[in-house]
Steps between C-alpha positions, in 0.01 A plus 500: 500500500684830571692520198465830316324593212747709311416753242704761289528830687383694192182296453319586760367841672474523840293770675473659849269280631740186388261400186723305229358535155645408191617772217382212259138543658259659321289703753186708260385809766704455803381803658176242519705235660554481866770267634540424871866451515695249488382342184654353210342564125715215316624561084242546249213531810245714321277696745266708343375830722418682160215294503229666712208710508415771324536891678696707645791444760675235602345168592649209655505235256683224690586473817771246647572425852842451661756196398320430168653328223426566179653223279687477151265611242184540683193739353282690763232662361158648700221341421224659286122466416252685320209617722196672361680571151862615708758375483734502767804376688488393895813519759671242600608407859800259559579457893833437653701205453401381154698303276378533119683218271659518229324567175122531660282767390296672774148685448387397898335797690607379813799301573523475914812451744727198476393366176674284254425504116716233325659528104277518188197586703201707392286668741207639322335850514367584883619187658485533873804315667514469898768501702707209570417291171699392267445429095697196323709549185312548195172545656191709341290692711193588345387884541257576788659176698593573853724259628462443866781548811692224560458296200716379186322516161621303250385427092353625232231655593688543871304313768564449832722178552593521895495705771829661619646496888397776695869557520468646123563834595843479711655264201398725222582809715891347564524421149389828326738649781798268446483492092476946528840438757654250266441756187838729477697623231822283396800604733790741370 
């Protein structure tokens, strides 16, 4: 289970606070983004800070926690409605410990602690996710669904299929922890 996940040296940047993101990343306004530290944006992730609203000054755009993972080829955009003839973009909030898969494209406004999102997913505009759940491969989320703690949703639309162990949050937490540990640049 230990075995590294090796990477070429050049591919990734790392910064001060030990966040691993990918030159092949395509990051749109990153003075919107915040990053915890110690998360990994995969190849071809697209995060998009550029989108947000209108005015002056910086805005934070989206937010991620600490030990996220950001899979290959992911697209994180805020979501956006039009309100009394506006249009405009909302934050998003991503918590520590969350492990996007591979190929999903996220426009959740809140994504909590300890939360798993499998491959091919799609969780719709201003989804609400709670901590501790977890969301099968290829599942659709349909915007304005929040998807309560502790459970695995599952299908198209997602639904809730079971409810997770209350020991959800020390397994996802040792994974996210182990898989950042395990991610290091091929040796000389």
């Amino acid at each position: 289970m230990n075995t590294p996940i090796y990477y070429q040296r050049g591919e990734y940047i790392e910064t001060d606070t030990g966040n691993k993101v990918s030159r092949r990343a395509a990051i749109s306004g990153p003075q919107n983004i915040i990053l915890g530290g110690k998360t990994i944006i995969s190849s071809n992730a697209i995060i998009r800070g550029d989108l947000r609203r209108t005015g002056p000054g910086h805005a934070v755009v989206i937010s991620l926690g600490r030990y996220c993972l950001v899979g290959e080829g992911c697209i994180m955009r805020p979501p956006y409605k039009t309100y009394r003839g506006v249009f405009n973009y909302y934050p998003m909030k991503i918590g520590d410990n969350v492990h996007i898969g591979a190929n999903s494209i996220v426009e959740a406004a809140t994504i909590g602690n300890y939360v798993e999102i499998g491959k091919n997913c799609i969780i719709g505009k201003f989804v609400i996710i709670k901590d501790c759940a977890k969301i099968a491969d290829d599942t659709i989320i349909p915007p304005n669904t929040v998807v309560p703690a502790l459970t695995l949703f599952a299908g198209n639309p997602g639904q809730i299929v079971e409810d997770l162990p209350e020991t959800m949050q020390e397994m996802v937490e040792a994974q996210t922890k182990q898989y950042y540990t395990r991610f290091q640049p091929y040796p000389n």
